[in-house]
N, C-alpha and C positions, 0 to 999 in steps of 0.2 A: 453488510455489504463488504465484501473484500476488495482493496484497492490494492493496485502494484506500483510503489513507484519506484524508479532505476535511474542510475548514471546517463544522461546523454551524452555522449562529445560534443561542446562548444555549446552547451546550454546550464540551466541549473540541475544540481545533482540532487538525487534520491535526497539525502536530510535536508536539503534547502526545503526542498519540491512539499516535504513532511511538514518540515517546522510552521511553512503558510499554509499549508489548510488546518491545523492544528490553530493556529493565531487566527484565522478566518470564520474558525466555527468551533471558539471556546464551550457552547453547550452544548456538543456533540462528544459522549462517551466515545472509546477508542479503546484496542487493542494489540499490540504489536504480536503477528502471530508467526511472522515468519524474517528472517534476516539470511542475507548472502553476498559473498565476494567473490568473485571471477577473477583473479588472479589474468590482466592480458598480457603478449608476447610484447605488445609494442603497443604503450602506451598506458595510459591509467587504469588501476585497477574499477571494474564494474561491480558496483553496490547495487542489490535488489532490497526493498525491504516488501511486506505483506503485511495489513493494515485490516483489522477487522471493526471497522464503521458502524455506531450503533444504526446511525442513519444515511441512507444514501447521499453521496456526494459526486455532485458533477463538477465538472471544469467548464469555463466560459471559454472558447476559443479565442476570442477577440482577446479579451484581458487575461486570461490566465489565468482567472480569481478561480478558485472552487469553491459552489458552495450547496445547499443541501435543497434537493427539490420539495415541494409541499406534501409528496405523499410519502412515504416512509415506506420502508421495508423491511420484510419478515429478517429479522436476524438469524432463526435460528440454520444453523451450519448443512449446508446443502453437500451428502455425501462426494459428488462430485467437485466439488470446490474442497472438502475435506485430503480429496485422493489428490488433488494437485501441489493443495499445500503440502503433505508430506512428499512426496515423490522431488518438488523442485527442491524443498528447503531438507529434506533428509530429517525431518522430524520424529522421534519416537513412537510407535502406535499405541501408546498410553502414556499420555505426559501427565505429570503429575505438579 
């Protein structure tokens, strides 16, 4: 499952947003597949990062906790999630 997480204004930032689901769900394998910075005119630079999840992960709205629903999902790379990840993050079309 690929997750996005980004910079909001006046909330927690993409690594905060990262580092707790990561501390949240120590036995969920992960991938970092995609990294970006938006340079703004006014104001803080916007960090995206892309997150490839061995297993699905939700967010609680209430709490904010993320955590990983009971059924799991197929990992493997769904061409259309593949064409976005290189298009946003400018990824080479064979990474090595």
């Amino acid at each position: 499952m690929i997750k996005e997480y980004r910079d909001i204004l006046f909330e927690s930032g993409a690594v905060n947003k990262l580092n707790k689901d990561i501390k949240n769900n120590p036995e969920v394998n992960f991938k970092i597949v995609g990294y970006n910075v938006v340079p703004q005119k006014f104001g803080p630079d916007c960090r995206y990062i892309l997150v490839d999840w061995e297993k699905e992960i939700l967010e609680d709205s209430a709490t904010k906790v993320s955590t990983i629903p009971e059924s799991e999902v197929d990992t493997d790379t769904d061409p259309q999630v593949s064409e976005f990840v290189s298009k946003r993050f400018n990824l080479p079309d064979n990474p090595q």
